[in-house]
N, C-alpha and C positions, 0 to 999 in steps of 0.2 A: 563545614561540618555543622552539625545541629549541636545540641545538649552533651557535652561530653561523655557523660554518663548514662546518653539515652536511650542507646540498645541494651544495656543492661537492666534499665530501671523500667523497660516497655520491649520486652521478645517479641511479643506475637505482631503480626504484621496484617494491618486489617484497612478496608478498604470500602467509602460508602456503598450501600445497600445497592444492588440495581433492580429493577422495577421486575413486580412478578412475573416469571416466565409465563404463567399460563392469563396472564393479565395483557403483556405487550404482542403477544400474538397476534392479536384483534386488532392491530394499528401496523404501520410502519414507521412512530417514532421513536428516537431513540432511544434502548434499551437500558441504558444509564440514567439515573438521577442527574440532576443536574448539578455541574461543579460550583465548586468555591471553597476559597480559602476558610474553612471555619475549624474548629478546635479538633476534628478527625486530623486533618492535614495536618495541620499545625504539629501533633502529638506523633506523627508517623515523621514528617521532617526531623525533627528532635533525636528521632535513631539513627541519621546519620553519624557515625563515628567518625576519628578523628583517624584514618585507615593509613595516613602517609603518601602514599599511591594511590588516586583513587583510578580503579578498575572501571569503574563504572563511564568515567569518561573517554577511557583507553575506546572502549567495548561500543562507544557510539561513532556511527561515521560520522556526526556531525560533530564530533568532540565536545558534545554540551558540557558548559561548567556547572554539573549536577553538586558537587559539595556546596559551593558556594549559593546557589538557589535555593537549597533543600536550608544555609542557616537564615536565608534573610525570611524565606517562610514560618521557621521554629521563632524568631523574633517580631514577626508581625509587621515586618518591612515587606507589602506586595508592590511597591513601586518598583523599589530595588531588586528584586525577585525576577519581574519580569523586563526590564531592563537587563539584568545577566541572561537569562534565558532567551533574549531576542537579538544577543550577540553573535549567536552560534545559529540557531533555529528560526527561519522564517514562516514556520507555520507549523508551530505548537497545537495550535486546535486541530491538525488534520493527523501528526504525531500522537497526541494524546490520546486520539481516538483508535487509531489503525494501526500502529507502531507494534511488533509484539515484545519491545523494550529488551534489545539487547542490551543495556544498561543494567539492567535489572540482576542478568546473566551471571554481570562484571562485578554486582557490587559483594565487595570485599564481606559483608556481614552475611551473604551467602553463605558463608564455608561455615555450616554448624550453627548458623540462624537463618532467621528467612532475611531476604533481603528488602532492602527501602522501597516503600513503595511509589518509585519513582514516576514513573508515566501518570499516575492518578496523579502526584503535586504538580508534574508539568503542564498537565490540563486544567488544574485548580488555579494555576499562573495566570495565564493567558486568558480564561473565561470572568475573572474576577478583574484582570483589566478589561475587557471589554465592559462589563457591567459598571465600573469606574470612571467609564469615558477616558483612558489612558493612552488606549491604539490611537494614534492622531496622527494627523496627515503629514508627514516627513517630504520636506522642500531640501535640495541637492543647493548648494551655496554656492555651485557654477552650474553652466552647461558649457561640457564641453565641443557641441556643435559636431558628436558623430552621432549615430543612427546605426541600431541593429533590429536587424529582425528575427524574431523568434516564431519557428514553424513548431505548433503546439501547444497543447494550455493545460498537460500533466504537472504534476508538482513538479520536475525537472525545469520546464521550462516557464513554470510561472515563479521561482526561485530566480532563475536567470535571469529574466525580468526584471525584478524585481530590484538583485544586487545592482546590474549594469543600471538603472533606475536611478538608485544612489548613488551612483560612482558620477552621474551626469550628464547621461549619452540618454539618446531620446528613442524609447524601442517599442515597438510593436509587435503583439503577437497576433498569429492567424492561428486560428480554428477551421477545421472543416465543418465542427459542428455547430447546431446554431447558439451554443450558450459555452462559454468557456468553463474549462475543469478537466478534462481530459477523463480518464478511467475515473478520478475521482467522483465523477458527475456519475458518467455513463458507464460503471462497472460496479460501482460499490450502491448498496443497498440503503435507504434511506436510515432504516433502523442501526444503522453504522455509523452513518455520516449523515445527517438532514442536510439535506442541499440549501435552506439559509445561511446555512454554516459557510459554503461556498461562497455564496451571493455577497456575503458580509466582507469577507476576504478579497475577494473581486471587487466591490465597492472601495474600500479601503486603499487598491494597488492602483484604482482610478484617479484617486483625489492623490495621491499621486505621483503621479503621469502616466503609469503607462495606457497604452492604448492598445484598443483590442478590436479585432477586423475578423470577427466570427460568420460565418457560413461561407469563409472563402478555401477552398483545398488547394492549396501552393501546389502546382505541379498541371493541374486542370482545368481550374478557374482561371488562374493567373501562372505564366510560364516562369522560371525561376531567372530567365534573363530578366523579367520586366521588374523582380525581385530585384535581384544585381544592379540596376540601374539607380534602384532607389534609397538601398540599405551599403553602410563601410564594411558592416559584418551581419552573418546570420548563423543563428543558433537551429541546428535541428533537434528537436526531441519528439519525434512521434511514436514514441514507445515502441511496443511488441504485439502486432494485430494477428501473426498467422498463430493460429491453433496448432497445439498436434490430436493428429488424427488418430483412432482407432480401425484399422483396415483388417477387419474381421467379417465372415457371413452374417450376412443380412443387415449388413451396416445402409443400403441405400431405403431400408421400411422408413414409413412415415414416424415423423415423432421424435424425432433424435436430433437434440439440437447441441453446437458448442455453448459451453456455459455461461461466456458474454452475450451470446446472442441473447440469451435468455433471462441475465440481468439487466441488457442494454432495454431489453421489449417490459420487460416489468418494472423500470424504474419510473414510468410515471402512471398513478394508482386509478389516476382518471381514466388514462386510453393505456390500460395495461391489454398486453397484445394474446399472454396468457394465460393468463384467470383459468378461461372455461376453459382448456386445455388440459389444466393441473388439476381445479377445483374435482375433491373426489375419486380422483386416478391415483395409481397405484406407480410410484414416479423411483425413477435410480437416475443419481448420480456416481458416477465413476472418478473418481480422485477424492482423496480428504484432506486436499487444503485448504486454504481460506475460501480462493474460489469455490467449492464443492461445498463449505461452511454456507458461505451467502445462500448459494440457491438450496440449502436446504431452508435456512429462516424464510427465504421467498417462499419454498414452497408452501412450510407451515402454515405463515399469513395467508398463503390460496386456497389453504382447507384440500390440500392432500389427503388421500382418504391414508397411504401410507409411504412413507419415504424409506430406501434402500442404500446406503452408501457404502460405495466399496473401496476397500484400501486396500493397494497390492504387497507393502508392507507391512511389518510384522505391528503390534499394537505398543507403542512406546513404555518403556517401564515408570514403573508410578514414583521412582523419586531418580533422580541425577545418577549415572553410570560413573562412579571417579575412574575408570578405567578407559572405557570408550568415549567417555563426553566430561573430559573434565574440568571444574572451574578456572577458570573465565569464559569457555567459549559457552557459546548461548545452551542454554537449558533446554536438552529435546525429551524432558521427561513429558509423561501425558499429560495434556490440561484440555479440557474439556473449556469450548467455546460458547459463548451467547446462545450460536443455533443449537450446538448439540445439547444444552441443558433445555430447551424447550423440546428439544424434540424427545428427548428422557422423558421432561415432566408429562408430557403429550400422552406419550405411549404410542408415539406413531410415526416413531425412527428405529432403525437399527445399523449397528456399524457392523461390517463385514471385515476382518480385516485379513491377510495374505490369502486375497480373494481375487479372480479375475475373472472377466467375462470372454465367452468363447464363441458365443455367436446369439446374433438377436433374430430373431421369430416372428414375423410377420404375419396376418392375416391372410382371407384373398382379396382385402380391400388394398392391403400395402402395407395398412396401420400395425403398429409396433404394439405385439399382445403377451411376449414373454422373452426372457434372456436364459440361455447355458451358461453358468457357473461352472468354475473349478477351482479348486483349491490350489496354493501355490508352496513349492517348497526349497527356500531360501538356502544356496550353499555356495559361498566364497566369491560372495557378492554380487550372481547368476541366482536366477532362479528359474524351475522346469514344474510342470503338473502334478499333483499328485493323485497318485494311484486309485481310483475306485471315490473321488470326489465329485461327481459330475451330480448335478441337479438345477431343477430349472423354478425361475420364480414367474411369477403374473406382472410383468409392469408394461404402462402404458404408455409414460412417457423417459425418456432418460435425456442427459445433461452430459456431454464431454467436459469435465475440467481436469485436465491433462498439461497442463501448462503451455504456455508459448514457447517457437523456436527465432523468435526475428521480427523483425520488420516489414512490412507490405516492400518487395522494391518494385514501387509504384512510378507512376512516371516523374514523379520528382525527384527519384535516387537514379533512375534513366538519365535524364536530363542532364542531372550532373554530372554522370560515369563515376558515381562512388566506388570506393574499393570495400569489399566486403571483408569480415577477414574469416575463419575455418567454420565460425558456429551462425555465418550469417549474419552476422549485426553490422552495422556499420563500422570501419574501422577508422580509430583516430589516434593518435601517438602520444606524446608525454603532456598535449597541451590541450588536448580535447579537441583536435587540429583533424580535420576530413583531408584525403588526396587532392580538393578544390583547395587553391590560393586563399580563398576568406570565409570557406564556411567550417563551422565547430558543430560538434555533437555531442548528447551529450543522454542520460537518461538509459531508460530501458531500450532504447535504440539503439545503443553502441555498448551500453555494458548488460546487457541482457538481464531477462527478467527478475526483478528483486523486489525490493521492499520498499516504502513509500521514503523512509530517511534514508535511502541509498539514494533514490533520486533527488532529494533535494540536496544533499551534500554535492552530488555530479554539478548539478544546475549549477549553484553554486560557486563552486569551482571551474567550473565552464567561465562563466562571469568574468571569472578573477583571471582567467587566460583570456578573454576576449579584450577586454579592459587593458592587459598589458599590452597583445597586440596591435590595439589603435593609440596607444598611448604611450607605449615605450618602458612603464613599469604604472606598478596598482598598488593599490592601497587594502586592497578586497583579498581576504584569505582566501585559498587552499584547502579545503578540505578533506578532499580524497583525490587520489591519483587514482586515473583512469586504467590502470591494471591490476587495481586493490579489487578484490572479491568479495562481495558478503552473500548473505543467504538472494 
């Protein structure tokens, strides 16, 4: 806990400034000020209360010790601070940033104040030890002389990595692409995450040991027997690549891409793929997740002449449901993200919400020059058209983010003859254990699409299951059981 007295003697819940909307537009760096531990944190640590329970750590998969961080921060111990926080969390800087802190949800001072601003001090953790020269290179006090391989470089299996790393076994991961990170790299938007932020982290997991074998795709490049010959065990986590589709008229006009495709082609600003595509066009994205969030900040930065986004749910209510949604589970009241407050400030977004599209409008060149709208009308958890809603807007280019249902099973889920199990992911049982003799899975591969601290928890936990299987017992926690669900 912080200051005993500190939620009472400090309510309000405040949090450094972030850079002006209509200022960071004009860049792709990150949209926050930069952290550290200085007398804001310090003062927001301090309102940790003395809760008995703390909720806050219930409500993370990673079970951070959030009380205990949050007093060594109110004390001005940031050794000790990130030391607790890198007990639980191997990558606080990609957390801090991405996390939508169900922590936050949990904490106890929620109920009738706001609660601890915890994601901002665990980002003030981690970036004040780097800037301290802290992060230092961690030597394992044996090796234990086994060898895993991990297929993938998402947080999933760069946590795995990483643990197995510690534990003493000597592991490698493969990439298909040519720079390790997985979606983190190639899905997330720089103004999110600056890819030094990766490179540094990557650097870090080098010195070491682990080793990384980028531009190779297990399954095509190299056959997973040639794998099996060379690794005791292997970690899959290649996340969730297939898209869902929208199978509606005129879905084959030019211009309509999935939303990774469109983050993957714009994340680098040199040879971005869509610029002239976007720059000036009258653009819809269809979903208002995070996904649908990024590529509208993309689009903003490409000078969209205007952005459309539709939601086919209702528009969340502006403070906490204690009926429908009540404390401790995560907070689905409204909050308005990074992109959408630029796109407010802009004047050159708007949210559509229990909206959906009914058919896109082609030219006679093919090109995508308008979409049918309808209104939707929500009933007992169905929803059907409504009556005399139909209208049609100008857009030129639109964005599927629809979320994912699975995994490519590509030829290296062939190879193996994985077992799938009802929703398409990989299936694996109490131990992160695949129908193969020695391979694990672990990530949005096998527990499907989620949040960046579901996958490091899984990785994680994968680790501490692979570690016992070559070993006989571990020393590496548990985090979450591979039938636990979060968002």
């Amino acid at each position: 806990m912080g200051k005993p007295t500190g939620f009472l003697e400090i309510p309000n819940r405040e949090i450094s400034q972030d850079r002006n909307p209509l200022e960071r537009i004009n860049d792709f760096c990150d949209v926050h000020s930069p952290a550290k531990i200085d007398d804001l944190v310090k003062t927001q640590a301090s309102r940790c209360m003395d809760c008995g329970v703390p909720f806050c750590t219930f409500s993370c998969p990673l079970g951070n010790i959030i009380p205990e961080f949050n007093d060594y921060v109110y004390k001005g111990d940031a050794v000790s601070a990130y030391k607790t926080l890198m007990k639980t969390n191997n990558f606080p800087e990609f957390t801090g940033r991405l996390c939508p802190a169900l922590c936050e949800s949990g904490c106890n001072l929620g109920i009738g104040f706001n609660p601890v601003t915890i994601k901002n001090i665990e980002l003030s953790i981690v970036e004040q030890a780097f800037s301290d020269g802290l992060t230092k290179s961690f030597e394992s006090p044996y090796m234990t002389g086994k060898s895993v391989a991990v297929i993938g470089s998402g947080p999933a299996g760069l946590a795995a990595a990483e643990q197995l790393t510690f534990a003493g076994h000597s592991v490698t991961v493969y990439e298909k692409q040519s720079k390790p990170g997985g979606l983190l790299r190639y899905g997330i938007p720089n103004f999110k995450l600056e890819k030094q932020i990766i490179d540094r982290r990557i650097d870090l997991m080098k010195s070491n040991g682990v080793k990384f074998q980028t531009g190779v795709n297990v399954g095509e490049d190299i056959t997973f027997d040639e794998i099996a010959k060379r690794y005791d065990a292997v970690i899959i986590s290649i996340g969730t690549q297939i898209h869902n589709e929208l199978n509606i008229a005129g879905r084959e006009s030019n211009n309509i891409y999935p939303a990774l495709e469109y983050l993957n082609g714009a994340a680098d600003e040199i040879n971005d793929n869509f610029k002239d595509k976007v720059q000036g066009k009258n653009v819809l994205i269809i979903g208002g997740g995070d996904t649908g969030s990024d590529c509208l900040g993309t689009a903003l930065r490409q000078k969209a002449n205007h952005i459309t986004t539709l939601q086919i749910l209702h528009k969340p209510k502006d403070e906490r449901d204690d009926y429908a949604n009540p404390w401790p589970e995560y907070n689905r009241a409204y909050c308005e993200s990074s992109s959408m407050e630029e796109g407010f400030a802009t004047n050159k977004s708007e949210y559509l919400y229990t909206t959906t599209v009914s058919k896109f409008n082609k030219n006679s060149n093919g090109d995508l020059e308008s979409v049918d709208l309808n209104e939707v009308i929500w009933t007992d958890g169905s929803f059907q058209i409504a009556e005399n809603s139909f209208k049609t807007i100008p857009v030129d280019i639109a964005f599927l983010s629809l979320g994912f249902k699975g995994p490519k099973t590509d030829k290296l889920v062939q190879q193996l003859n994985l077992d799938l199990n009802e929703r398409g992911n990989i299936d694996v049982d109490d131990t992160y254990k695949t129908s193969h003799k020695n391979v694990f899975a672990c990530g949005d591969c096998s527990h499907g699409q989620s949040l960046i601290v579901w996958a490091i928890a899984e990785g994680r936990s994968a680790a501490a299951n692979v570690d016992k299987f070559l070993m006989g017992e571990t020393n590496l926690k548990i985090a979450v059981k591979p039938n636990q669900r979060g968002l």
